[in-house]
N, C-alpha and C positions, 0 to 999 in steps of 0.2 A: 634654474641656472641663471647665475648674476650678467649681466649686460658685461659687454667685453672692449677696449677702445686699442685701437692702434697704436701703439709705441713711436712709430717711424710713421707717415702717412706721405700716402703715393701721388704725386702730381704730374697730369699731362706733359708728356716730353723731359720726365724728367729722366736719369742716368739711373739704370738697373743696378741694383746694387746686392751683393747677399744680402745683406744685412737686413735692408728693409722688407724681404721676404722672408727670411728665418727667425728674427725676432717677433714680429706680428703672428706670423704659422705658429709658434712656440706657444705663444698667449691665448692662442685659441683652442689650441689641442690641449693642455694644461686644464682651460679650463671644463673641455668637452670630460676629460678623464677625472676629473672633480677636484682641480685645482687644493690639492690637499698639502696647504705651504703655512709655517708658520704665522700665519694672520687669520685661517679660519680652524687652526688646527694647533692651539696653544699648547705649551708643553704640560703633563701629566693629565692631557682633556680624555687621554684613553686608558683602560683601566686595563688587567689581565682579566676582568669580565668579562669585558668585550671581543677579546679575541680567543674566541669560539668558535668550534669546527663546522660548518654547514650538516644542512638537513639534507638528506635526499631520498627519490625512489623513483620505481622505475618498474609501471604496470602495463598491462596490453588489453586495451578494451575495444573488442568488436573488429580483429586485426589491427589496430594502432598498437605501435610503441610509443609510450608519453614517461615521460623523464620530469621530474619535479627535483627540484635544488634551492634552498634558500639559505643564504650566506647572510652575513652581518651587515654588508654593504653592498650585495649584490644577490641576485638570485636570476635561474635562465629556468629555463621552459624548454622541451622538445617535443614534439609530435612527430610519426613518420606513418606512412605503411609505403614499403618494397617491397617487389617481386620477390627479391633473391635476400629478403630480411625475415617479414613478416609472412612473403608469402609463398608461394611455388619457387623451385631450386634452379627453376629453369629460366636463363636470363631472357627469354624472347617471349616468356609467356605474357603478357600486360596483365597490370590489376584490372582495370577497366577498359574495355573497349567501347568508345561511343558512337554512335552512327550517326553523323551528321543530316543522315538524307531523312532518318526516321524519328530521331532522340527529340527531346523537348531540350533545346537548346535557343537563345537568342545569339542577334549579330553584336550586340554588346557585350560588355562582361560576365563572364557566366563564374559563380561559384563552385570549387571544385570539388566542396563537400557536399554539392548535390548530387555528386555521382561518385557512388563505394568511397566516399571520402568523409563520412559522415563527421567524425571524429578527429579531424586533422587541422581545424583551427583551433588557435590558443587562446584561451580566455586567462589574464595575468594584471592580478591586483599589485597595481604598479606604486611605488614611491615616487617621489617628485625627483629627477634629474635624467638621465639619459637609456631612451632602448633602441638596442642593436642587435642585428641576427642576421638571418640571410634564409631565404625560398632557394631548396632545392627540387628538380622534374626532371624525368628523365620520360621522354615519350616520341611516339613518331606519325608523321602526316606526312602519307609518302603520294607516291604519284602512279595511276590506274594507265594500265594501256589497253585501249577499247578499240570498236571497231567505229566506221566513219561513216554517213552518206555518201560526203565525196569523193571516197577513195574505199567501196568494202574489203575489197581484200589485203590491204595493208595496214598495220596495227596504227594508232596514234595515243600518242600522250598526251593524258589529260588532269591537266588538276595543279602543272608547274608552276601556275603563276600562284596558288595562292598561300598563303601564310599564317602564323599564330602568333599571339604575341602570350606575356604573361607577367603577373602583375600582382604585389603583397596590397592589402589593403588592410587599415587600423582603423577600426570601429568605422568603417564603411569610407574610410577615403584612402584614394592612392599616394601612397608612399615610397612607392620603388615599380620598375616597367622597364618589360624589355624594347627592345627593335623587333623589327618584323622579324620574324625568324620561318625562313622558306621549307619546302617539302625534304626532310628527312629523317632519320632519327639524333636526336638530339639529349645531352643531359646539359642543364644548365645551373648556373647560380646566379642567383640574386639577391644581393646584398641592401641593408636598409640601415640606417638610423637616424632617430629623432630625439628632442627634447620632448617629454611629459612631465604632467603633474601628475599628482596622487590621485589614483583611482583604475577602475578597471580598464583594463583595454582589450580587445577582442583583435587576434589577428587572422586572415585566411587568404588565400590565394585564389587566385582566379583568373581566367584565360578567354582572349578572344581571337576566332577562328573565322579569315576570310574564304569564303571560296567561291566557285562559279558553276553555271549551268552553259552546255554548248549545244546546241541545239540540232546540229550536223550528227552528235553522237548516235549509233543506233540503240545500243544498251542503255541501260541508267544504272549506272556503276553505282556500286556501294562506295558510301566515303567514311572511312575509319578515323579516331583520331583517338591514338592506340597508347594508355597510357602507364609505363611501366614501375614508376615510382613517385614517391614525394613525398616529402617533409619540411617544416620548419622549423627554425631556433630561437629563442629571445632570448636576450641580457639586460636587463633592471641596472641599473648600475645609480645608488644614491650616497648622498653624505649621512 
């Protein structure tokens, strides 16, 4: 992707104007979408060769649904495994349930193909110019009512304050991340894109899961963190 300059440039205290926001925005989204204007797209530079139908398919291995599509100037990727896709009909059943108090988990980012996800990142031999897609999860971290020291015969909540976050990663760096997202159930989307060059990229997702020990509790509650779907998408997009 060629370097891009401002048309109109913006100076301190200066008067807001359209202009100088939608001609600049124009120049840049132009050239994010591959700037395809008479200067790098001369006339008869495309042949009725070239405009040929894309390839696709569309297999399930190991509970994944994985979608493969390659187009002339673009091609996307899908991975998923659902509850209510790939797997049980029953929207409350989870694919995986993980037990925070027992699972081999860290306080960092954990990969979520290391649990029944095995198969859910994208490995995508990329051309040089733009990838876009979006992480979707659908899961829940809810909150235990236990009993207390200080008070046994009245129930307390336990587990409100803590949180998950979640987060795409390409060939091992963050690229898109949520906010804290608190105890309940939740589906979210996360959307992503970047510039690459030519070559493979690896995408996968992965989640990090706050929580706490109370020491007043008399039980040691189980801590679930109960996950009902997920998938992602990529878009290649080159000249």
């Amino acid at each position: 992707m060629s370097k891009v300059f401002t048309d109109l440039p913006l100076y301190p205290f200066q008067q807001a104007r359209a202009e100088s926001f939608n001609n600049n925005l124009d120049k840049v989204i132009d050239e994010v979408n591959g700037n395809l204007n008479s200067n790098n797209m001369p006339i008869n530079s495309i042949s009725a060769n070239q405009m040929l139908p894309g390839v696709g398919s569309e297999t399930t291995v190991s509970g994944h649904k994985q979608l493969v599509w390659d187009g002339q100037f673009q091609k996307y990727r899908r991975n998923r495994k659902w509850n209510t896709f790939e797997g049980s009909l029953n929207f409350y059943e989870p694919v995986v349930s993980i037990d925070l108090t027992t699972s081999n988990w860290t306080s960092g980012w954990n990969k979520l193909s290391d649990f029944s996800f095995g198969y859910l990142p994208i490995n995508m031999n990329c051309k040089e110019g733009m990838l876009s897609g979006c992480a979707n999860i659908d899961f829940h971290h809810g909150i235990q009512v236990v009993r207390s020291s200080t008070s046994p015969s009245a129930p307390k909540l336990y587990g409100y304050g803590w949180h998950t976050e979640w987060a795409v990663f390409a060939n091992d760096s963050l690229i898109a991340q949520t906010d804290k997202i608190y105890t309940n159930r939740t589906t979210i989307n996360l959307p992503y894109k970047l510039g690459v060059g030519s070559g493979t990229i690896t995408l996968d997702i992965r989640f990090k899961v706050i929580t706490g020990r109370d020491t007043t509790v008399i039980e040691d509650p189980t801590t679930l963190l109960d996950i009902f779907g997920a998938g992602i998408w990529a878009r290649n997009t080159f000249r």
